[in-house]
Biotite code that builds the C-alpha atoms (Angstrom):
import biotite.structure as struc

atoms = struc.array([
    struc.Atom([49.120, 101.893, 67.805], chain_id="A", res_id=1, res_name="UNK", atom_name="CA", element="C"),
    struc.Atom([46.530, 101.743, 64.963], chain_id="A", res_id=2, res_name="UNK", atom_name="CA", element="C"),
    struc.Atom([47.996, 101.049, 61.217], chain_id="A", res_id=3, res_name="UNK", atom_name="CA", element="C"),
    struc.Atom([46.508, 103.962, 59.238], chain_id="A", res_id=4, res_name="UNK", atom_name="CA", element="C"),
    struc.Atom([43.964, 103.470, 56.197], chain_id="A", res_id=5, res_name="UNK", atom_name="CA", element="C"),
    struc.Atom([46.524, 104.338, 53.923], chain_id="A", res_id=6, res_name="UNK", atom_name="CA", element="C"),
    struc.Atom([48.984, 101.848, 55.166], chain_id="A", res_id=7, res_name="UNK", atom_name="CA", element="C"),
    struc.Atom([46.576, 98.787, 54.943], chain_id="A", res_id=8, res_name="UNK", atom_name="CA", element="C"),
    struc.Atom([45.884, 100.003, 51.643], chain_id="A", res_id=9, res_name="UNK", atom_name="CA", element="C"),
    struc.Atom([49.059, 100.200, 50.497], chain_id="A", res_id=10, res_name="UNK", atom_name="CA", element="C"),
    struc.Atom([49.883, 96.692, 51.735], chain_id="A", res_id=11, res_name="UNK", atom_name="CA", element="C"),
    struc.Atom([46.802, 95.619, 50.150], chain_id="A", res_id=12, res_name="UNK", atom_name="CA", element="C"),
    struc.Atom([47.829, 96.971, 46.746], chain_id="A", res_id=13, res_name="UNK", atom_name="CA", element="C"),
    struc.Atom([51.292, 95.237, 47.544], chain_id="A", res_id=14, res_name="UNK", atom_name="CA", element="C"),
    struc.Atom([49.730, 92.041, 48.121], chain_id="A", res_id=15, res_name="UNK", atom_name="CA", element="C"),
    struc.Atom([47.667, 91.974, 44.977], chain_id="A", res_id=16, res_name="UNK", atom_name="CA", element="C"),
    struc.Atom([50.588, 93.307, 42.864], chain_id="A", res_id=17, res_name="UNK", atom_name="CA", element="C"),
    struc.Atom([52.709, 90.194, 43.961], chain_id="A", res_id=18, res_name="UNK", atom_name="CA", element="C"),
    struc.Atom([50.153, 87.854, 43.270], chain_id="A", res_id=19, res_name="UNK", atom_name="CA", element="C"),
    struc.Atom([48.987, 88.678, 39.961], chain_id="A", res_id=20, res_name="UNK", atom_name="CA", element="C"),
    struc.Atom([52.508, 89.125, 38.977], chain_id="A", res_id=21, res_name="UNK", atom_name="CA", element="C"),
    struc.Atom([54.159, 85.348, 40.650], chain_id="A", res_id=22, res_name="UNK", atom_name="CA", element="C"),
    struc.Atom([50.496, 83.665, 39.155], chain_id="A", res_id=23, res_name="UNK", atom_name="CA", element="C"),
    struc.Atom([51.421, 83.990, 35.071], chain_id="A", res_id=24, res_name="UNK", atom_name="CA", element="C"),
    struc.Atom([53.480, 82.549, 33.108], chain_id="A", res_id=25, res_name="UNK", atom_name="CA", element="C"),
    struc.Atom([55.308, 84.799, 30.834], chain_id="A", res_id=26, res_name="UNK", atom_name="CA", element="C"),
    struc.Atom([55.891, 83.366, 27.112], chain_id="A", res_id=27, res_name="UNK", atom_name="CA", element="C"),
    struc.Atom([59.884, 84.032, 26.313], chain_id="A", res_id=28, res_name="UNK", atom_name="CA", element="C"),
    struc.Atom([61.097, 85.552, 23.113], chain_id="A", res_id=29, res_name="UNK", atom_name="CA", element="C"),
    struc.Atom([61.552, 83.558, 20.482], chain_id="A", res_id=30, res_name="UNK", atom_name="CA", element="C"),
    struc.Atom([65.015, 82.623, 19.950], chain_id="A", res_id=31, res_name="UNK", atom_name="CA", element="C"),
    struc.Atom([67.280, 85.074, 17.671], chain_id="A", res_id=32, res_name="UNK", atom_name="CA", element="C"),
    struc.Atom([70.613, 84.247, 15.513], chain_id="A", res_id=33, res_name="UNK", atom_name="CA", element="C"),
    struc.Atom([73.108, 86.448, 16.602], chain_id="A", res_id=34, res_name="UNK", atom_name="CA", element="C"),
    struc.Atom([73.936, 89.925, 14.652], chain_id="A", res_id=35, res_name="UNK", atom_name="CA", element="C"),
    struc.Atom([75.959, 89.564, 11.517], chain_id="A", res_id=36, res_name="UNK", atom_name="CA", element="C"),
    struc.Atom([78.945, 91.560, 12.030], chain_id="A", res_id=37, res_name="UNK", atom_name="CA", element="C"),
    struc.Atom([81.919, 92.840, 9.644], chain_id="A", res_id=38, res_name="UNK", atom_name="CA", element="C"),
    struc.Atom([85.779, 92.341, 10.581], chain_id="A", res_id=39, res_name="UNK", atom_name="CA", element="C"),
    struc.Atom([87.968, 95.508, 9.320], chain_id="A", res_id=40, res_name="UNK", atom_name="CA", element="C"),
    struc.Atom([91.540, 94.638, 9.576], chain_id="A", res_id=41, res_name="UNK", atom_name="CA", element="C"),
    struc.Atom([93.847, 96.540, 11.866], chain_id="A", res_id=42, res_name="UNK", atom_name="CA", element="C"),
    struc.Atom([96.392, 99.366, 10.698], chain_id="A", res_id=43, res_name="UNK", atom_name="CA", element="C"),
    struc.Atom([98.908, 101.061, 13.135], chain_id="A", res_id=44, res_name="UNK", atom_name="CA", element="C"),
    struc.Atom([100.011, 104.376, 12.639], chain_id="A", res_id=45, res_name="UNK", atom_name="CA", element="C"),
    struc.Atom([100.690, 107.519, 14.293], chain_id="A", res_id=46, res_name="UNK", atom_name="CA", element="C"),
    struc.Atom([97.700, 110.320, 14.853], chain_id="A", res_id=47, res_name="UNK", atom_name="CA", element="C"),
    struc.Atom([98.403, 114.002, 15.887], chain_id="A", res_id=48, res_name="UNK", atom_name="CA", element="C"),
    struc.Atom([96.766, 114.845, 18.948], chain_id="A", res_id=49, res_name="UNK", atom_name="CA", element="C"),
    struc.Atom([95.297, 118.343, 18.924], chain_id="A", res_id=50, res_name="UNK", atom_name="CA", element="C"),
    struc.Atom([94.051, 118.812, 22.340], chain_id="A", res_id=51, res_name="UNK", atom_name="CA", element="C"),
    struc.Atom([93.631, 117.362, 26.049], chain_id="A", res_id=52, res_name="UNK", atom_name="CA", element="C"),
])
């Protein structure tokens, strides 16, 4: 049995897509400070519940 047209193209396609994309290098993001971030204290208390 024959592979079709479409099925060599396809793997064609394939091939080219994995060797452009394993042939770069891609430049990583430049390194971030983490988030600043506000602590609220903690009350306790009891809340109605109007529904389930």
């Amino acid at each position: 049995m024959k592979p079709s047209r479409c099925t060599i193209a396809a793997l064609a396609a394939l091939g080219v897509a994995f060797y452009t994309g394993c042939r770069g290098r891609v430049a990583s993001a430049p390194k971030t400070r983490p988030p600043v971030v506000e602590v609220a204290p903690v009350i306790q208390r009891d809340v109605p519940i109007y529904g389930e």
